[in-house]
Residue frames as a rotation matrix with the C-alpha (Angstrom) as fourth column:
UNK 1
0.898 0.262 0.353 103.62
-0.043 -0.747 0.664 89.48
0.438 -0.611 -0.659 73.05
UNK 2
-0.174 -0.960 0.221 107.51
0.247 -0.259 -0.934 90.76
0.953 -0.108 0.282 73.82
UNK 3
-0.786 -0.618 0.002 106.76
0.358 -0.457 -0.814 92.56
0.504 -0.640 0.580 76.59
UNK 4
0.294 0.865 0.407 103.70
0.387 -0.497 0.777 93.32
0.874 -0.071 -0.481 78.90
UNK 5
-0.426 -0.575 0.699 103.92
0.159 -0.808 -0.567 96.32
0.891 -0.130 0.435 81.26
UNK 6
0.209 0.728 -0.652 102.48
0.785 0.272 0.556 96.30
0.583 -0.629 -0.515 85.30
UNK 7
-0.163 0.453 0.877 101.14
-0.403 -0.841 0.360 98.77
0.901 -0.295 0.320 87.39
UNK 8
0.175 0.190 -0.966 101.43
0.624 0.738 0.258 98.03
0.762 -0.648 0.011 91.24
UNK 9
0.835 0.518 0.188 101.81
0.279 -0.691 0.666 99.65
0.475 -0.504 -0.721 94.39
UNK 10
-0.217 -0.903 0.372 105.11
-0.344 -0.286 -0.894 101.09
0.914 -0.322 -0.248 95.94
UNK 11
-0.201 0.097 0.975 103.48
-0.979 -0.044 -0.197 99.57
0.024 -0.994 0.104 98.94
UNK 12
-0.943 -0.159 -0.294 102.94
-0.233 0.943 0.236 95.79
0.240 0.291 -0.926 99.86
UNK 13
-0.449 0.541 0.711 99.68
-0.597 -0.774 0.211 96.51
0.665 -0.330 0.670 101.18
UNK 14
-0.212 0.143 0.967 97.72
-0.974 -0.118 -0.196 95.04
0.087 -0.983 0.164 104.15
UNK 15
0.508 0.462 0.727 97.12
-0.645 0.764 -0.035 91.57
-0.571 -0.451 0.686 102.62
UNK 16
-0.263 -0.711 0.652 100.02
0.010 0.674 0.739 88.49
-0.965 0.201 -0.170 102.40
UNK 17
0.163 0.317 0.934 98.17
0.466 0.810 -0.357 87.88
-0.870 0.494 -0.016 98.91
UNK 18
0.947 -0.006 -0.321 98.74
-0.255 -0.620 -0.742 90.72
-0.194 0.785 -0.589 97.03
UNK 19
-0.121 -0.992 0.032 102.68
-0.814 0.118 0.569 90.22
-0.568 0.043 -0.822 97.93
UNK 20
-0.583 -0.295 0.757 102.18
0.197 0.853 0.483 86.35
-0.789 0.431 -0.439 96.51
UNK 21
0.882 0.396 0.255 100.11
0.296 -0.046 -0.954 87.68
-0.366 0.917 -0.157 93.21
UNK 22
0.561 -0.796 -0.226 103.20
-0.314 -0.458 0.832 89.17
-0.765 -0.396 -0.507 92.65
UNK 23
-0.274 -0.525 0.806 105.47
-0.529 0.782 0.330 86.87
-0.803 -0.336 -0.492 93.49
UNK 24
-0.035 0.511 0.859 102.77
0.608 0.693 -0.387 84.02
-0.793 0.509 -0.335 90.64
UNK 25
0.884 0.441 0.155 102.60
0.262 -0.193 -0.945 86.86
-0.387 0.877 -0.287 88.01
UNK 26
0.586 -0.604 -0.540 106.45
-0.790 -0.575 -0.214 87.16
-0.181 0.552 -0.814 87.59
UNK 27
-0.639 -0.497 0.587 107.23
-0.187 0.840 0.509 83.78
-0.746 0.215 -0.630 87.59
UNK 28
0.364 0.724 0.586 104.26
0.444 0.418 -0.792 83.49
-0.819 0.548 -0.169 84.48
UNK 29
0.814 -0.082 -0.575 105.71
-0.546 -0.448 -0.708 86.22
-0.199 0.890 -0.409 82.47
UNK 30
-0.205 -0.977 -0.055 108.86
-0.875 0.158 0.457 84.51
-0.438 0.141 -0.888 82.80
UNK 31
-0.559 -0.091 0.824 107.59
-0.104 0.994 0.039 81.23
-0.823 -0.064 -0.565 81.79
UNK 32
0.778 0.627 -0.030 105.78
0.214 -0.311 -0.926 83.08
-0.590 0.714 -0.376 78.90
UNK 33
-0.290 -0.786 0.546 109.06
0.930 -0.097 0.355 84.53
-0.226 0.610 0.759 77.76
UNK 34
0.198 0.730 0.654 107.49
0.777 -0.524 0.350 87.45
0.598 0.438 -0.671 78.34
UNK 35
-0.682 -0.732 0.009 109.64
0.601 -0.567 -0.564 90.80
0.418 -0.379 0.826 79.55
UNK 36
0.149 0.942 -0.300 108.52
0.978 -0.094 0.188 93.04
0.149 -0.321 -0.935 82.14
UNK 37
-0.335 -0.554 0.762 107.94
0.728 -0.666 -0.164 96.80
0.599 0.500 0.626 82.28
UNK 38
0.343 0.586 -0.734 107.65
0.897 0.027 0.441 98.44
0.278 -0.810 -0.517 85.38
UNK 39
0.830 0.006 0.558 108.34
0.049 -0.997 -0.061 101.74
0.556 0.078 -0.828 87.26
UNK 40
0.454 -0.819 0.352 111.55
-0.115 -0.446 -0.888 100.87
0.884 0.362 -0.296 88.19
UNK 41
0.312 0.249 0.917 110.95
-0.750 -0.528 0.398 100.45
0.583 -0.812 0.022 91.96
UNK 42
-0.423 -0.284 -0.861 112.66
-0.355 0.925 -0.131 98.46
0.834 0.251 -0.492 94.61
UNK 43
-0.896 0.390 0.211 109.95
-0.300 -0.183 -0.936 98.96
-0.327 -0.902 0.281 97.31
UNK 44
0.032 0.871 0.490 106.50
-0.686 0.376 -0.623 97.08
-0.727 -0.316 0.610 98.11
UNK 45
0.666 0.335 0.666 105.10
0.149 0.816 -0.559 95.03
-0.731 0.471 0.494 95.41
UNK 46
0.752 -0.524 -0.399 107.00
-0.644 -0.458 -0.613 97.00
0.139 0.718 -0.682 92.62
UNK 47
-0.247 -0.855 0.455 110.33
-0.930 0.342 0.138 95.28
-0.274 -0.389 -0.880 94.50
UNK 48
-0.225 -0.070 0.972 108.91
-0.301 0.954 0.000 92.03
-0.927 -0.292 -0.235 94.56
UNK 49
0.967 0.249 0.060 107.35
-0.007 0.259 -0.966 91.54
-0.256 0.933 0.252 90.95
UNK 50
0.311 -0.822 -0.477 111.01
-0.941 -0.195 -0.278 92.64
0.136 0.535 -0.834 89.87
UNK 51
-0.331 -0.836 0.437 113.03
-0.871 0.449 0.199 90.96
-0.362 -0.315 -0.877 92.17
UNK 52
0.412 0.375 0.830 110.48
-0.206 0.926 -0.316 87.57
-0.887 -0.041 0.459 91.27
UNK 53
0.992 -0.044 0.115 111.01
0.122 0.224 -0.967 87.98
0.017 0.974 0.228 87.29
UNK 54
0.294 -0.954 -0.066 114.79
-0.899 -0.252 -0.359 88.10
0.326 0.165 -0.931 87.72
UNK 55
-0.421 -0.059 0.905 114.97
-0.532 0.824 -0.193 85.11
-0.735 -0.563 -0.379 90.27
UNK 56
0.377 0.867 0.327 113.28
-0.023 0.361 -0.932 83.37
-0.926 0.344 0.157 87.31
UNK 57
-0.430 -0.759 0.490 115.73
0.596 0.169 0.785 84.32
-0.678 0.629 0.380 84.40
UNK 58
0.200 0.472 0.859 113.16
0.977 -0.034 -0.209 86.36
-0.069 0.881 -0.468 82.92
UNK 59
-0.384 -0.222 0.896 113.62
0.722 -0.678 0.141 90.19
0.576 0.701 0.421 81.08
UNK 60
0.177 0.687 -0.705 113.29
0.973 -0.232 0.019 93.09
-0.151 -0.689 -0.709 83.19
UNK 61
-0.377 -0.327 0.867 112.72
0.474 -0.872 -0.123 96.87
0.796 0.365 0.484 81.99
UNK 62
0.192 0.827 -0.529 112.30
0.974 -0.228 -0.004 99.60
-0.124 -0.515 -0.848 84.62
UNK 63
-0.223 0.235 0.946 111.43
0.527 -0.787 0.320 103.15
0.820 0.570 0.051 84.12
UNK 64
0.436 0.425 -0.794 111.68
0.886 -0.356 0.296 105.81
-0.156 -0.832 -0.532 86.95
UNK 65
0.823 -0.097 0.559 112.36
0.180 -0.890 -0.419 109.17
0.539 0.445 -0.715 87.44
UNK 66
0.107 -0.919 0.380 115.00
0.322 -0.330 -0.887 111.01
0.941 0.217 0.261 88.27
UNK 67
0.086 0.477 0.875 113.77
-0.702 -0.594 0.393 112.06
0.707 -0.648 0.283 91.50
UNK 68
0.817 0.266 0.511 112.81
-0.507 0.753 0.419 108.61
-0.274 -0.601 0.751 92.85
UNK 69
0.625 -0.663 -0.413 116.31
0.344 0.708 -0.616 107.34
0.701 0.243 0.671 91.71
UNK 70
-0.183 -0.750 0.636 117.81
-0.014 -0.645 -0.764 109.84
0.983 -0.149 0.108 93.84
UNK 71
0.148 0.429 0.891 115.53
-0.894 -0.328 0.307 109.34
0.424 -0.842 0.335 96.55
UNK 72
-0.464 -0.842 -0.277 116.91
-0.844 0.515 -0.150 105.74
0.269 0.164 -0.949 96.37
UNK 73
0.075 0.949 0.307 113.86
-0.747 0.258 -0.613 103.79
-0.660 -0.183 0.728 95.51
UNK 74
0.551 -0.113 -0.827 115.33
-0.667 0.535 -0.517 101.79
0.501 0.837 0.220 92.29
UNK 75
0.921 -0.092 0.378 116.03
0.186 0.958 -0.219 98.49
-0.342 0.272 0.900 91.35
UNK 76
0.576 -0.594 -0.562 119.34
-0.816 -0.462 -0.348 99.29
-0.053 0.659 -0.750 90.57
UNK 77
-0.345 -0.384 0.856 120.76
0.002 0.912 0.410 95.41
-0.939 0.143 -0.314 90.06
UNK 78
0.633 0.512 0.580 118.35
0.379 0.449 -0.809 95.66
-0.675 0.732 0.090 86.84
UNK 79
-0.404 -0.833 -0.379 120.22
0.395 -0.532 0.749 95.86
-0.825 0.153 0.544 83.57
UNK 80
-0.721 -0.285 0.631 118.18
0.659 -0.563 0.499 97.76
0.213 0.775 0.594 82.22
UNK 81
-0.024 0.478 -0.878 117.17
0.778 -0.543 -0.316 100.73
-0.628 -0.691 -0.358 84.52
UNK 82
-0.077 0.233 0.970 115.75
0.847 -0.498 0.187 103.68
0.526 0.835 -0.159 82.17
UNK 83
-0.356 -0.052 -0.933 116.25
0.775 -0.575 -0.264 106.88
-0.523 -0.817 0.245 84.27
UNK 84
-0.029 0.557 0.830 113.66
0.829 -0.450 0.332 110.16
0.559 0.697 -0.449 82.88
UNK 85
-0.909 -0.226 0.351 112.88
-0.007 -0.832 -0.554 113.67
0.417 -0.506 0.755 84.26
UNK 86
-0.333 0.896 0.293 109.02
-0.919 -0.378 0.113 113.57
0.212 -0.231 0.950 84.42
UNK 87
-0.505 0.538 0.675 106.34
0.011 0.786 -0.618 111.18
-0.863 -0.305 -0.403 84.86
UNK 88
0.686 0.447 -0.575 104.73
-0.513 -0.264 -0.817 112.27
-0.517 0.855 0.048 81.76
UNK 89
0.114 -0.554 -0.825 107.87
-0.896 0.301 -0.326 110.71
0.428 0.776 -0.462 79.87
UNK 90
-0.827 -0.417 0.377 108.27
-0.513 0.835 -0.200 108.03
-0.231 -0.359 -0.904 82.15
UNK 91
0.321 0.710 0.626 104.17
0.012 0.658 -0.753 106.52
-0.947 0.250 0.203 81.22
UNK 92
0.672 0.302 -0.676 104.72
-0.680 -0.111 -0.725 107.60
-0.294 0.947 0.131 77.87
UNK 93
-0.421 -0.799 -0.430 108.28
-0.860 0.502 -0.091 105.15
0.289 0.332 -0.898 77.60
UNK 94
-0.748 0.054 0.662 106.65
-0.178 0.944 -0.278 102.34
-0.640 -0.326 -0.696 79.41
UNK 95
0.406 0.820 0.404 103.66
-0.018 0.449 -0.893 102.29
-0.914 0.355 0.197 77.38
UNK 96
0.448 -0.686 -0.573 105.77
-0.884 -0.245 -0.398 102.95
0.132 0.685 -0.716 74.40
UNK 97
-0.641 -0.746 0.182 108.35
-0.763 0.595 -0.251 99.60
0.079 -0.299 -0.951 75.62
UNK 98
-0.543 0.355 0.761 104.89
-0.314 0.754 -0.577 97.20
-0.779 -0.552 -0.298 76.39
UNK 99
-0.702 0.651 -0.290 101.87
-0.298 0.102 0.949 95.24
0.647 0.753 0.122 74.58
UNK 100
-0.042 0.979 0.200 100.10
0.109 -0.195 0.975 95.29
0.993 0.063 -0.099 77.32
UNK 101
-0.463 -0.398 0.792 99.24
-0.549 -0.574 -0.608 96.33
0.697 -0.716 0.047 80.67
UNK 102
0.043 0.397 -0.917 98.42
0.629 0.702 0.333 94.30
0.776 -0.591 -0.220 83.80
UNK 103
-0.007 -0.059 0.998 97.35
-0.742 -0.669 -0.045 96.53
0.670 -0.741 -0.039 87.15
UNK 104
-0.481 -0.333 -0.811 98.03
0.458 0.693 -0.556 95.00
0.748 -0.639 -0.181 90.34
UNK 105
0.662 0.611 -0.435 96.58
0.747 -0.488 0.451 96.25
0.063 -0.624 -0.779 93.69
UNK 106
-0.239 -0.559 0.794 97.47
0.809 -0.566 -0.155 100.00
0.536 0.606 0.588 94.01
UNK 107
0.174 0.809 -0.561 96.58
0.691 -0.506 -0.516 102.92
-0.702 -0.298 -0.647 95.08
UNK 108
0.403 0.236 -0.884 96.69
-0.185 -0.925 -0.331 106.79
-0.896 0.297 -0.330 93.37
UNK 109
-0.451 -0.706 -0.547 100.05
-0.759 -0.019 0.651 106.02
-0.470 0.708 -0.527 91.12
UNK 110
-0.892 -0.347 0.289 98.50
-0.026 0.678 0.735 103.13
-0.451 0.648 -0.614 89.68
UNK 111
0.132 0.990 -0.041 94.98
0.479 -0.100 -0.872 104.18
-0.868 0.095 -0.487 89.96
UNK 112
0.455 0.122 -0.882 96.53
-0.267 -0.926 -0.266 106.94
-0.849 0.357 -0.389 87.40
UNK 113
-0.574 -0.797 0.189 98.91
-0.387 0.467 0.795 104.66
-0.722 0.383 -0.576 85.50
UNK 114
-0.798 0.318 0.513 96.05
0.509 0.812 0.288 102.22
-0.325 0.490 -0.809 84.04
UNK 115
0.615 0.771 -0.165 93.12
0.418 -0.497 -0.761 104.88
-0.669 0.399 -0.628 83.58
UNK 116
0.141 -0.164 -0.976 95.42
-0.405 -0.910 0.094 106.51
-0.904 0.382 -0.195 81.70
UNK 117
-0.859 -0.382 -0.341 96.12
-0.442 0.214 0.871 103.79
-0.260 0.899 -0.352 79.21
UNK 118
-0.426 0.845 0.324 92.29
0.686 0.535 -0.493 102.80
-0.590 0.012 -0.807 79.47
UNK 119
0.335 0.643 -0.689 91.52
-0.101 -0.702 -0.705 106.42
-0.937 0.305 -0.170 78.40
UNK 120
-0.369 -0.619 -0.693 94.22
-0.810 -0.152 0.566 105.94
-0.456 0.771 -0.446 75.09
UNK 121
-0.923 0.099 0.371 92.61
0.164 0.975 0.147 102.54
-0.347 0.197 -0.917 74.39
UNK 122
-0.222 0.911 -0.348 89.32
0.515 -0.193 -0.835 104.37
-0.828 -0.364 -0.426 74.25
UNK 123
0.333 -0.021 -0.943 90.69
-0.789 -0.554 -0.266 106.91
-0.516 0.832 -0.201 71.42
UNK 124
0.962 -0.141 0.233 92.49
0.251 0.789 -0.560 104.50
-0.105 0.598 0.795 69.79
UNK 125
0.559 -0.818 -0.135 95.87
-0.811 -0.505 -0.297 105.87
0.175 0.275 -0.945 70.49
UNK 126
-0.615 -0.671 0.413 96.69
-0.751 0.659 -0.047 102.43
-0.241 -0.339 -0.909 71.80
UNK 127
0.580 0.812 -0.071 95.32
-0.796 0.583 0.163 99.03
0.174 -0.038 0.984 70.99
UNK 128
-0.713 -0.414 -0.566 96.83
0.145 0.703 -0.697 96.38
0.686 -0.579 -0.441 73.65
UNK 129
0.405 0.878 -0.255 95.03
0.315 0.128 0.941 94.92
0.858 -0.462 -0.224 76.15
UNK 130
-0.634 -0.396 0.665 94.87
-0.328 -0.641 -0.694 96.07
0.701 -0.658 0.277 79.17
UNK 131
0.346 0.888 -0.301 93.51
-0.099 0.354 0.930 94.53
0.933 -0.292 0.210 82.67
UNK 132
-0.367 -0.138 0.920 93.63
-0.922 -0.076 -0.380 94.13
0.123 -0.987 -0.100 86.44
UNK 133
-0.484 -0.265 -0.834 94.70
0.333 0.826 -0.455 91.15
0.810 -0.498 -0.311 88.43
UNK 134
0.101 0.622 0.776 91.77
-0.515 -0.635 0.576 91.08
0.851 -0.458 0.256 90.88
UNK 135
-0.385 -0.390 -0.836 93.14
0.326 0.791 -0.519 89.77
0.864 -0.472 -0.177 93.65
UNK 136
-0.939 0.175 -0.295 90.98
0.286 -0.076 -0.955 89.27
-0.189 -0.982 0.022 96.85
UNK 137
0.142 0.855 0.499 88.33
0.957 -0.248 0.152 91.37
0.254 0.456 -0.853 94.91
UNK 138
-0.164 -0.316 -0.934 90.39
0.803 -0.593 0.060 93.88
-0.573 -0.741 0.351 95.80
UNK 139
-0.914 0.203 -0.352 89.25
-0.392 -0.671 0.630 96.15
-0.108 0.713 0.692 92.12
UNK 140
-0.452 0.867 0.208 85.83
0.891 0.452 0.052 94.79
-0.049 0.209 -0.977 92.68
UNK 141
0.123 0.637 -0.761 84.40
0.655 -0.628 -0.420 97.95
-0.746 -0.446 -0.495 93.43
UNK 142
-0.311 -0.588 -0.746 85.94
-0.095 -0.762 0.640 99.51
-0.946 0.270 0.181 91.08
UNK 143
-0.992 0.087 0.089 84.77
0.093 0.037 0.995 97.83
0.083 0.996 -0.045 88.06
UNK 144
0.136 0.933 -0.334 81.07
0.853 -0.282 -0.439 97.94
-0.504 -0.225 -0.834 89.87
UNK 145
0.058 0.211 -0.976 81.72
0.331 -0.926 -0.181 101.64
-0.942 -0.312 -0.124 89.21
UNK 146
-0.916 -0.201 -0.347 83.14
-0.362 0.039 0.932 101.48
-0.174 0.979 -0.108 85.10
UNK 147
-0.659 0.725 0.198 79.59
0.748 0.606 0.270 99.68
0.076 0.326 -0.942 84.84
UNK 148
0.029 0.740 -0.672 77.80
0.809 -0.412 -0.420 102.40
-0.587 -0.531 -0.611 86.47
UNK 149
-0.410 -0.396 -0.822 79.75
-0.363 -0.756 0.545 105.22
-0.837 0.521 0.166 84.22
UNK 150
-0.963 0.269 0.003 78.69
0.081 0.277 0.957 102.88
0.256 0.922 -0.289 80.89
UNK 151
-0.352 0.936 -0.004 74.97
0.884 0.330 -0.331 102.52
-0.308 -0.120 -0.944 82.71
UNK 152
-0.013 -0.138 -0.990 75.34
0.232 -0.964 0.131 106.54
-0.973 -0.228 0.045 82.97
UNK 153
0.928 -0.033 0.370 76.04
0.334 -0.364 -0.869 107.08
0.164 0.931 -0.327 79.03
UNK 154
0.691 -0.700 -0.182 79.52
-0.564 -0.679 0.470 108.56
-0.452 -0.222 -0.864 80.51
UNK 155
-0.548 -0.827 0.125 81.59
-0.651 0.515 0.557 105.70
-0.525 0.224 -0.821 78.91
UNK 156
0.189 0.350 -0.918 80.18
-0.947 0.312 -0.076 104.01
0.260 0.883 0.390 75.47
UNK 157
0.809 0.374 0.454 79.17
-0.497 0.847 0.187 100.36
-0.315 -0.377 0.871 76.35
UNK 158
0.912 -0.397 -0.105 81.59
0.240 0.722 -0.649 98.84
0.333 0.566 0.754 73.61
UNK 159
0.109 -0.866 0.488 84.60
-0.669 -0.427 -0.609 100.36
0.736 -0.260 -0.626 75.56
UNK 160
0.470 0.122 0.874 83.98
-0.876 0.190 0.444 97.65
-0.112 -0.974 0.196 78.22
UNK 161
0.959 -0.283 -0.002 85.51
0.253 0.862 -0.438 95.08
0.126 0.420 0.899 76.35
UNK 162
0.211 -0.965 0.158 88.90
-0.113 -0.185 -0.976 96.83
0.971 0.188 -0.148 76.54
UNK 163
0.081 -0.416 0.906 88.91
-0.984 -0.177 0.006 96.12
0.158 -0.892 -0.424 80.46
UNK 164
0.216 0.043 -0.975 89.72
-0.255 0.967 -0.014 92.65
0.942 0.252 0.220 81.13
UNK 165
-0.016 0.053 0.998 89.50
-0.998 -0.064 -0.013 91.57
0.063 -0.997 0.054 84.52
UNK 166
0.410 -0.029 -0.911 90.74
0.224 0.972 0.070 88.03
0.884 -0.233 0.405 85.89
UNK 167
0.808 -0.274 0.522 91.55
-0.488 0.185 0.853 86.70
-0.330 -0.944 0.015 89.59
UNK 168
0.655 -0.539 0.530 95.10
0.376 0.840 0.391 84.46
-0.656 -0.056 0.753 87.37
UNK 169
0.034 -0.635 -0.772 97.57
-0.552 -0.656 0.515 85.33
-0.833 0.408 -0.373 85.52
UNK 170
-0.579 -0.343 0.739 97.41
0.050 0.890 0.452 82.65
-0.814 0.299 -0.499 83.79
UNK 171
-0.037 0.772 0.635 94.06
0.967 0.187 -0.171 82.81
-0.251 0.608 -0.753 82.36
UNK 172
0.523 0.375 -0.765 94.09
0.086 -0.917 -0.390 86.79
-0.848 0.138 -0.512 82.32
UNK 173
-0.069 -0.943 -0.326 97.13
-0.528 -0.242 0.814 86.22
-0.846 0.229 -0.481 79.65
UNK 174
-0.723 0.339 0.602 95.13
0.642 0.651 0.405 84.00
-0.255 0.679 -0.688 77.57
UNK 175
0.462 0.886 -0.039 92.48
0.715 -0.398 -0.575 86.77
-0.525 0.238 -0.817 77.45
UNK 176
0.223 -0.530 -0.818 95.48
-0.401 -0.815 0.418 89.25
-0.888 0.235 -0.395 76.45
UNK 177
-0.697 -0.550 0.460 96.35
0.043 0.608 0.793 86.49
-0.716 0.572 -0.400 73.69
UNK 178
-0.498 0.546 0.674 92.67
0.795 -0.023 0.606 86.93
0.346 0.837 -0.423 72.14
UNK 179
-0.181 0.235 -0.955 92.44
0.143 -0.955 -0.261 90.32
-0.973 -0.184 0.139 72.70
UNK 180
0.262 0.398 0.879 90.34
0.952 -0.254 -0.169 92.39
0.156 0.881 -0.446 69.77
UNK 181
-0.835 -0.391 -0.388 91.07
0.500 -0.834 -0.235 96.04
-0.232 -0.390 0.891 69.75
UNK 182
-0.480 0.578 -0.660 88.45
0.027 -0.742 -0.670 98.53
-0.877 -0.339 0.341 69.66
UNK 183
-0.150 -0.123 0.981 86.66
0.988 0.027 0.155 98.99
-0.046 0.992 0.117 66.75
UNK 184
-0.969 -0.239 -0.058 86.71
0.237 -0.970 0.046 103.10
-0.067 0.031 0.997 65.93
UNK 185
-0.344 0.910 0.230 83.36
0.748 0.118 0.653 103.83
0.567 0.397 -0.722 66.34
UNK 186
-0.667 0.106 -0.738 83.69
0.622 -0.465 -0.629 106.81
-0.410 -0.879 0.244 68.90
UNK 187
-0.955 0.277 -0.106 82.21
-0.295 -0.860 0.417 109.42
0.024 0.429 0.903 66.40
UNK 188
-0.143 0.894 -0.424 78.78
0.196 0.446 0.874 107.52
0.970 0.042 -0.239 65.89
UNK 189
-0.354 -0.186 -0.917 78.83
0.822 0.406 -0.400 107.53
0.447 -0.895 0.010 69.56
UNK 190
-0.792 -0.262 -0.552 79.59
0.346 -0.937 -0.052 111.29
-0.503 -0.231 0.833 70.27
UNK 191
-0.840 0.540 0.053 76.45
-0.353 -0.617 0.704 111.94
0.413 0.572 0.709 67.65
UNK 192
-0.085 0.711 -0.698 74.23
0.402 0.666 0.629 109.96
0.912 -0.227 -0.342 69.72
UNK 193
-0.227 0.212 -0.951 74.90
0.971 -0.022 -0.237 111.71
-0.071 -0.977 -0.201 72.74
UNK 194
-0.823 -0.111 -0.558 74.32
0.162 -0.986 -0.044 115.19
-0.545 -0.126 0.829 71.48
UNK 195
0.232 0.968 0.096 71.02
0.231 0.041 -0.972 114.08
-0.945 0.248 -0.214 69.80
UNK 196
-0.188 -0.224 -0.956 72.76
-0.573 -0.766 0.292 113.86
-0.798 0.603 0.016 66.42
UNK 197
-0.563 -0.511 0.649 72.25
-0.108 0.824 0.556 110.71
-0.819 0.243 -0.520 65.19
């Protein structure tokens, strides 16, 4: 694993710990040898994950638009700042640049960032893990609710395996290490719910 991509908030939000998950998951990738790929930002957590994996010696790729460079939000010390027009190219380069994806606490942007490579993991357009660093229990609710959607029929049980959910970097990175991808089984699925099987 070259390179695994995180999802965090442009904010530091309301509790010291999220700042020091951070802070503990860029000093791991570094000590993994293991480059990060982020959105580029040098504000809230975004800032600090960077600024940690650099302070560390380790690899840092960020990816931002054109907009938010201008609005003077980048990391611009990184050497290698990737500057795009959209957001649409800017997920599509980071997921493109990663092998896998780690969410931090967030809100909307990242809420959109990681469903979107949960939903590609689902087709099989991607197969890297992908998971959230629950820190505090702060995505408890949230996976309560990905259960409820699989209780629901709305999300095929065997798709729950592609969410990985730890409270460490450490150990969540060992779960990314024996990650399985998906097996393709969506069609079987899709005839079962329309009373074809």
């Amino acid at each position: 694993m070259k390179r695994i991509c995180v999802f965090c908030g442009s904010s530091p939000g309301s509790e010291p710990e999220y700042i020091e998950m951070a802070v503990q998951l860029g000093k791991e990738l570094s000590k993994n040898k293991i480059g990060l790929v982020y959105g580029g930002g040098s504000v809230g957590m975004m800032g600090v994950l960077a600024d940690s994996v650099v302070k560390a010696g380790g690899e840092v790729t960020g990816v931002i638009t054109k907009k938010l460079f201008e609005m003077e939000v980048a990391f611009t010390e990184l050497s290698d700042l990737r500057v795009v027009e959209t957001m649409h190219e800017r997920k599509a380069m980071m997921a493109e640049l990663s092998d896998g994806f780690i969410a931090l606490p967030g809100g909307f942007g990242t809420m959109d960032e990681i469903f979107e490579i949960l939903t590609w993991s689902q087709l099989n357009i991607l197969q890297k893990p992908c998971g959230f660093l629950n820190v505090k229990g702060y995505y408890n609710k949230l996976i309560d609710f990905i259960d409820h959607m699989i209780l629901h029929d709305f999300i095929n049980k065997a798709c729950r395996t592609i969410v990985q959910v730890d409270e460490h970097p450490t150990s969540l990175l060992e779960k990314f290490q024996n990650y399985s991808p998906l097996s393709d089984d969506k069609g079987e699925w899709a005839k079962k719910m329309a009373g074809n099987e």
